[in-house]
C-alpha positions in Angstrom: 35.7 -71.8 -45.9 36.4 -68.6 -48.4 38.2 -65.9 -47.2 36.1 -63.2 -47.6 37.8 -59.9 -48.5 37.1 -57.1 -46.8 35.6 -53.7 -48.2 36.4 -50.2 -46.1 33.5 -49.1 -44.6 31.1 -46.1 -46.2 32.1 -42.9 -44.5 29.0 -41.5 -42.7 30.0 -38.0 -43.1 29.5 -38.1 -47.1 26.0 -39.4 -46.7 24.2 -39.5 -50.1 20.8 -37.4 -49.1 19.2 -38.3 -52.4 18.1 -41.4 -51.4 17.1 -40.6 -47.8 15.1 -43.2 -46.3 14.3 -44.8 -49.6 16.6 -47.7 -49.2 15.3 -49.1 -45.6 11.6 -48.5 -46.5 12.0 -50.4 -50.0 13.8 -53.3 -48.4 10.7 -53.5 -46.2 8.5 -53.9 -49.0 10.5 -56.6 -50.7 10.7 -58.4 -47.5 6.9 -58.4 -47.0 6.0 -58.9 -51.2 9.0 -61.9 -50.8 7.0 -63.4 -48.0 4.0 -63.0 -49.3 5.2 -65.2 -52.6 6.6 -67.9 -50.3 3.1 -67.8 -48.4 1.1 -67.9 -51.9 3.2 -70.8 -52.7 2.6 -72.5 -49.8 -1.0 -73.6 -50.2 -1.9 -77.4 -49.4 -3.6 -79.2 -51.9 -7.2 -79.6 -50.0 -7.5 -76.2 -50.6 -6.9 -74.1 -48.0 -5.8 -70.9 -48.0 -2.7 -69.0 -46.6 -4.0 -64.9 -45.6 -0.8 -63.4 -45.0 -2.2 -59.9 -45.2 -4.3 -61.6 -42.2 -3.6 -62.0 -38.6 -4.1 -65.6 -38.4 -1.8 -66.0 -41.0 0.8 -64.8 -39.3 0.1 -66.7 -35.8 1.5 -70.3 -34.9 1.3 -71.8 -31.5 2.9 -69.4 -29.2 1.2 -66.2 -30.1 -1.7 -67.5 -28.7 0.6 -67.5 -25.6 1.9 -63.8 -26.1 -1.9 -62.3 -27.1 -3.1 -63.9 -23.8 -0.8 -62.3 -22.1 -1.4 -58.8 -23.4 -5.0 -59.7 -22.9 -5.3 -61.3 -19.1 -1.5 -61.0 -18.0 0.1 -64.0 -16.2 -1.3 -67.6 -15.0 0.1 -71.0 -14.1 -1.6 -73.8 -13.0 -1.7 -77.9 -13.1 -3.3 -78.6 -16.7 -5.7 -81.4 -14.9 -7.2 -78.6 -13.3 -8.5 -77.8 -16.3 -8.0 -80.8 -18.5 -8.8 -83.6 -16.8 -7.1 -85.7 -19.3 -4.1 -83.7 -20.0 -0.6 -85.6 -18.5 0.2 -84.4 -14.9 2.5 -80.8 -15.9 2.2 -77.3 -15.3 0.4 -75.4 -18.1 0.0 -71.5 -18.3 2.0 -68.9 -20.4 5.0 -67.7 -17.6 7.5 -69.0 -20.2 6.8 -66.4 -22.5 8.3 -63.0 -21.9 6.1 -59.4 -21.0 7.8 -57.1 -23.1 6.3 -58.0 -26.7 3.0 -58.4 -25.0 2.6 -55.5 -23.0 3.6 -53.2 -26.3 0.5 -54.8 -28.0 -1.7 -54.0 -24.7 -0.3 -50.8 -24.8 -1.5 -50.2 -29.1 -4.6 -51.8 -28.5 -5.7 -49.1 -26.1 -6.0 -46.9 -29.5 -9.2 -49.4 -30.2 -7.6 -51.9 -32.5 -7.7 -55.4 -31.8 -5.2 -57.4 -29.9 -3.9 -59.4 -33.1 -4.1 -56.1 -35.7 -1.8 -54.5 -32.9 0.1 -57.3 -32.1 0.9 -57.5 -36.2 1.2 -53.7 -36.7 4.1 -54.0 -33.6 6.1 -56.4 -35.9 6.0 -54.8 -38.8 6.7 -51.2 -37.4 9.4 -53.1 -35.6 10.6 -54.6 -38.9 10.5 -51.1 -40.5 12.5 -49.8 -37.5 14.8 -52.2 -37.9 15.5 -51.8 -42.0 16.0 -48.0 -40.9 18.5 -48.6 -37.9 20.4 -50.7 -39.9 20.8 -48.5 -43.1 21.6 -45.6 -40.5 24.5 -48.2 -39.1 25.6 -48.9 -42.7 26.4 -45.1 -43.0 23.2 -44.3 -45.1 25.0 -44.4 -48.4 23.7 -46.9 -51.0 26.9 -48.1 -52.4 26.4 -51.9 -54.2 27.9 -53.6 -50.7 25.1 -51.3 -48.7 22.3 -52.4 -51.2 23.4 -56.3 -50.6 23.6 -56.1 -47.3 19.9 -54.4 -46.9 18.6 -57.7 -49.6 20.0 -60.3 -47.9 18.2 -58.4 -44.6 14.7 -58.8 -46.6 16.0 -63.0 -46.5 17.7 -63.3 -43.8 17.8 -66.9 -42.2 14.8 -67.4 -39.8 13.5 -64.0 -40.8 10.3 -65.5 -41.5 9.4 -64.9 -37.8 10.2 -61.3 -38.3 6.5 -60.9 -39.9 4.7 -62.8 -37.4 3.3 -63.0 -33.9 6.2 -63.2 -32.0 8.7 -60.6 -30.1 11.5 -61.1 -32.9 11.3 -58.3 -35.0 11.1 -56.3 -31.5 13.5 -57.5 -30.0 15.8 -57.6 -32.5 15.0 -53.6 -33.4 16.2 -53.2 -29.8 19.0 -55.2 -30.1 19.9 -52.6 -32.8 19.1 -49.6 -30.3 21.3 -51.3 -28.1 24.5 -51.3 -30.8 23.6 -47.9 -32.0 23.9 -46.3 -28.2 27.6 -48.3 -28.0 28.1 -46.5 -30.9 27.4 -43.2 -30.1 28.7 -43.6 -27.0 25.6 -43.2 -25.1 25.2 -45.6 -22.3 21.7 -44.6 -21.4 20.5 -45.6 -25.2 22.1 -48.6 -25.0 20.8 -50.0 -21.6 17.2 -48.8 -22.7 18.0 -50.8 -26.2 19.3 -53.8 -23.4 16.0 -53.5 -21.3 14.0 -53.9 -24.2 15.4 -56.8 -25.6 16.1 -58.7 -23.0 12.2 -58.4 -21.3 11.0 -59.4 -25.1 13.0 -62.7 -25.4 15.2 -64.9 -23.4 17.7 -64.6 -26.2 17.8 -61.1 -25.8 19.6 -61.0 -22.8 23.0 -61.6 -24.7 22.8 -57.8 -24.5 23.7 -58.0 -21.4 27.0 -59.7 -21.8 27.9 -57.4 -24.6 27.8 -54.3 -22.5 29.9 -55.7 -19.7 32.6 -56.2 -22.6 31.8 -53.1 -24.1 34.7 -52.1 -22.2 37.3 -52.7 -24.1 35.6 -51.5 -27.3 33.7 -48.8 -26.8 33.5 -45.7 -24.8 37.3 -44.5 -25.9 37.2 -41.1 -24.5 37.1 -42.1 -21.6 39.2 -43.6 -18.9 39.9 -46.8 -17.8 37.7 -46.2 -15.1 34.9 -44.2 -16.8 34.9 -47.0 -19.5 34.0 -50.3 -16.9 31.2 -47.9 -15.0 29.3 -47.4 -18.2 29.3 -50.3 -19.2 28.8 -52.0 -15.9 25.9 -49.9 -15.8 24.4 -49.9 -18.8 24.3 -53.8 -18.4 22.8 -53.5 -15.1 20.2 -51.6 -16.3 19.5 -53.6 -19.1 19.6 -57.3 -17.0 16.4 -55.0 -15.7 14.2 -56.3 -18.3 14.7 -59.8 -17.1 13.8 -58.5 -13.4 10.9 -57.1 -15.0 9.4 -60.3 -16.4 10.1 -62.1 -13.5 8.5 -59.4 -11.0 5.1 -59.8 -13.3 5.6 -63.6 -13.5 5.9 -63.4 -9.5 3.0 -60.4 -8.7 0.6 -63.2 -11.3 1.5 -66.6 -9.7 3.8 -65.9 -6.6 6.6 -67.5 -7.6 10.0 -66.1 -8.3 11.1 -69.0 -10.3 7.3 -69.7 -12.2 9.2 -69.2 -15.7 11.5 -71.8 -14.7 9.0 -74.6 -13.3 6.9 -74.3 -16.3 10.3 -74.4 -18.5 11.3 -77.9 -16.5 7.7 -79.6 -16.5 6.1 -79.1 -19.5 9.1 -78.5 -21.9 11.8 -80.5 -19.9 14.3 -77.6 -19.9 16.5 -76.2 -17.2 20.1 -75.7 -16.8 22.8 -75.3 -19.4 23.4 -78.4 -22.2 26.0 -79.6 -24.1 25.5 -77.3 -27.7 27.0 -79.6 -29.8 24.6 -82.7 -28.1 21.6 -79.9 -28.6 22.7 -79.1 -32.3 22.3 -83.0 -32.9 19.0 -83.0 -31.7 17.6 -79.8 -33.2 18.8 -81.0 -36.5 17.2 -84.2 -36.2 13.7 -83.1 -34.7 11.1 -84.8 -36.3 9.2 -81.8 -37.5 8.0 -83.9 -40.4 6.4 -86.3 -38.0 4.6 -84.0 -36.4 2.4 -82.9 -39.4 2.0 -83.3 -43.1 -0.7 -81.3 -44.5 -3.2 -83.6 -46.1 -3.7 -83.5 -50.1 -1.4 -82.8 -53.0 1.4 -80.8 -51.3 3.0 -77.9 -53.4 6.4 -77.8 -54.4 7.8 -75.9 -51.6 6.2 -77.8 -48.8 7.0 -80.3 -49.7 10.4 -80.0 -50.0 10.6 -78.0 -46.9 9.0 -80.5 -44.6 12.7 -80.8 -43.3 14.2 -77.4 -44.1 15.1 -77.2 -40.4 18.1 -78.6 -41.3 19.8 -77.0 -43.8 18.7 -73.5 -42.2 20.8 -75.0 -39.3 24.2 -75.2 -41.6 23.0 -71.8 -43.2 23.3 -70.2 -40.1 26.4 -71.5 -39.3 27.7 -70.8 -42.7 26.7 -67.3 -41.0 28.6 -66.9 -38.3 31.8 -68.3 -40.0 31.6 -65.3 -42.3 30.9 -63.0 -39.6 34.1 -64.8 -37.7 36.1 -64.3 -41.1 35.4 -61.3 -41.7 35.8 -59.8 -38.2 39.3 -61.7 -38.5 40.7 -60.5 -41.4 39.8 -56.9 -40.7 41.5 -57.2 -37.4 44.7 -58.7 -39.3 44.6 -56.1 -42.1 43.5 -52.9 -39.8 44.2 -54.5 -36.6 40.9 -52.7 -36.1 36.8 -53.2 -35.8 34.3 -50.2 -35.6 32.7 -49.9 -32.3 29.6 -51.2 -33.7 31.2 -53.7 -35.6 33.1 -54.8 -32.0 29.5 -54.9 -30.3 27.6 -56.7 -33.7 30.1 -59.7 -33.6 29.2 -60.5 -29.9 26.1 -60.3 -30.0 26.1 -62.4 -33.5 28.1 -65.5 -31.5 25.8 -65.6 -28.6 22.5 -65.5 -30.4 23.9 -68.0 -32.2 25.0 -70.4 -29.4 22.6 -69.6 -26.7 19.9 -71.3 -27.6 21.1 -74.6 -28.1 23.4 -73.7 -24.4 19.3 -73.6 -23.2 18.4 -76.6 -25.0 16.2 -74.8 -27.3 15.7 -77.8 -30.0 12.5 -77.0 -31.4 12.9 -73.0 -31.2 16.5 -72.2 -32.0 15.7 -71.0 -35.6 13.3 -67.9 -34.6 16.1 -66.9 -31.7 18.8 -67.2 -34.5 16.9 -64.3 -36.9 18.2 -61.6 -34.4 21.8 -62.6 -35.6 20.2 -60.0 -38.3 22.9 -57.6 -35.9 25.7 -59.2 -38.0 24.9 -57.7 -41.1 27.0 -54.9 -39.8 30.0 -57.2 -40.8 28.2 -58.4 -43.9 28.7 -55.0 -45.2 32.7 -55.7 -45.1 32.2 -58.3 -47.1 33.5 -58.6 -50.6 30.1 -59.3 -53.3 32.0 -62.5 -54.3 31.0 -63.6 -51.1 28.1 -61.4 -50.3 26.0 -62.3 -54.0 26.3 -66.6 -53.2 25.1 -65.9 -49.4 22.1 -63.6 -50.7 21.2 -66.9 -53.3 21.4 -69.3 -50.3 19.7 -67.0 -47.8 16.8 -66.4 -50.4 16.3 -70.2 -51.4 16.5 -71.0 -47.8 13.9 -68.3 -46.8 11.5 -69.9 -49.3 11.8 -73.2 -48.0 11.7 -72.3 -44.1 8.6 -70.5 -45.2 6.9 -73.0 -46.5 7.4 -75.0 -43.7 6.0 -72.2 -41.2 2.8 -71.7 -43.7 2.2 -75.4 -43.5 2.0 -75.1 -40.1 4.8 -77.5 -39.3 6.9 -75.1 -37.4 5.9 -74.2 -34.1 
């Protein structure tokens, strides 16, 4: 693996003002005009048509789960209740977490539809999240700043950052989270925890990066001082997974409803072997499941399987990340606060999923590793130019596989 060299960070108190917000807002236009290409490009040869600038093209099988959610709340039941020839399993949508949802209840009070708010959440969250980050960066476009905001717009899984899922959400708060560490406020960082961990399962790795936040963070104060802020800011923010459960058990009366639907219709429960669950996610039979009918284009068809190499993309990834993080502490025997927080949170997006067993979702939960791009900053461009090439041919090819409607 290279060893990337290392770049000293932009100094936030020489901000360049000319540019403003410029930067964050133009890298969330390329990212939706980029993934509006790859959707164009995606269209099956019997002649259907790809909206992206629609709702419906951005939904696949579990926002149906997430907009019935913000619609109706909360239900589980036996699917032969209702499906007389549906196989004997729970059905309902308690495996899908309240946060995301109850945002889009909340804009759709304003008269817009579910799905238009559910879609305007994203992308605001997307926005927020080009804007957090540049703020992170130091808000000065230097040429390491400007590659670190393109290879944002192509990040790995970040298809799922346009669509109707909690992603771009909870990866914005994610951000909040590292940007409280960093100004030492524990309050904005438990509220950036709460947030992201009642939007995704994933998102609880907040949670574990403010108990260590300890012994990065928080320097002015004492040893003491230091473990109650972060004790409590992880506290608070393991409140957003109290949260979904309370509305999982005030909907069904169970306490454990999100883990009975997990275990009987999805077969997951308990912790797995990672490297037994990388095996299996790489060799899912997405392919198998469907092949849209007709003359496929270019990109779908080569995509059909682009599961896989977005798997040794994103471990590419995190061995940058590692790298990187490595030789800065060798050479400065030092890492930014947020830089401390970005790297843990990078390493158990990455790994958690395939800890849960996640084999036919672990690419959307790995687009919130989009927190590492702190450390991509460090990078030197001989390493950050190649990864923004492989990111951006990857992105086209994941693409096409979720406009073919092969991912779920």
């Amino acid at each position: 693996m290279p060893d990337p060299a290392v770049v000293e960070p932009a100094r936030p108190a020489r901000r360049d003002r000319r540019h403003g917000l410029l930067p964050p807002v133009v890298a969330w236009l390329v990212a939706n005009l980029v993934t509006w290409a790859v959707a164009k490009g995606s269209v099956a040869g019997d002649g259907s048509k790809v909206a992206y600038w629609s709702t419906g093209g951005r939904s696949r099988w579990d926002s149906a789960h997430y907009l019935s959610i913000a619609r109706t709340g909360y239900e589980m039941f036996w699917c032969r209740e209702r499906y007389p020839n549906f196989r004997d399993v729970m059905c309902g949508n308690v495996a899908w977490f309240p946060g995301y949802p109850m945002s889009v209840r909340a804009v759709s009070a304003t008269g817009l539809s579910y799905e238009l708010s559910a879609v305007v959440i994203t992308e605001a969250s997307l926005l927020g999240m080009f804007a957090l980050l540049w703020w992170l960066l130091g808000a000065r476009l230097t040429w390491a700043t400007g590659f670190t905001l393109a290879i944002g717009t192509v990040f790995p899984g970040g298809i799922y950052l346009h669509a109707v899922f909690p992603i771009a959400t909870g990866t914005l708060a994610l951000l909040v989270c590292v940007a409280g560490v960093k100004r030492g406020s524990w309050m904005l960082a438990a509220a950036g925890g709460f947030v992201a961990a009642s939007c995704y399962p994933v998102g609880a790795v907040a949670v574990g990066m403010l108990l260590l936040s300890a012994f990065f963070a928080w320097r002015g104060d004492t040893w003491p001082i230091r473990f109650a802020k972060a004790g409590l800011s992880a506290a608070l923010a393991g409140c957003g997974v109290l949260w979904a459960k309370w509305l999982m058990w005030q909907a069904t009366g169970r306490w454990d409803a999100y883990e009975i639907l997990q275990e009987s219709s999805y077969g997951q429960g308990g912790l797995h072997q990672p490297f037994v669950a990388m095996a299996d996610a790489y060799d899912f039979p997405f392919r198998d499941w469907y092949t849209p009918k007709g003359h496929l284009p270019w990109l779908v068809e080569h995509g059909l399987a682009a599961h896989r190499s977005q798997l040794w993309l994103n471990a590419v990834f995190v061995l940058l990340v590692l790298a990187t993080a490595a030789v800065l502490l060798i050479r400065h025997r030092r890492l930014e606060v947020e830089e401390w927080a970005a790297l843990t949170l990078t390493v158990a997006v990455f790994l958690v999923p395939f800890l849960a067993g996640a084999e036919m979702s672990w690419y959307r939960n790995h687009a919130q590793m989009f927190v590492g791009l702190l450390l991509v900053r460090r990078m030197s461009l001989f390493v950050q130019v190649p990864l923004l090439v492989l990111c951006a041919v990857q992105y086209a090819l994941l693409g096409a596989m979720f406009f073919s409607g092969v991912l779920v």
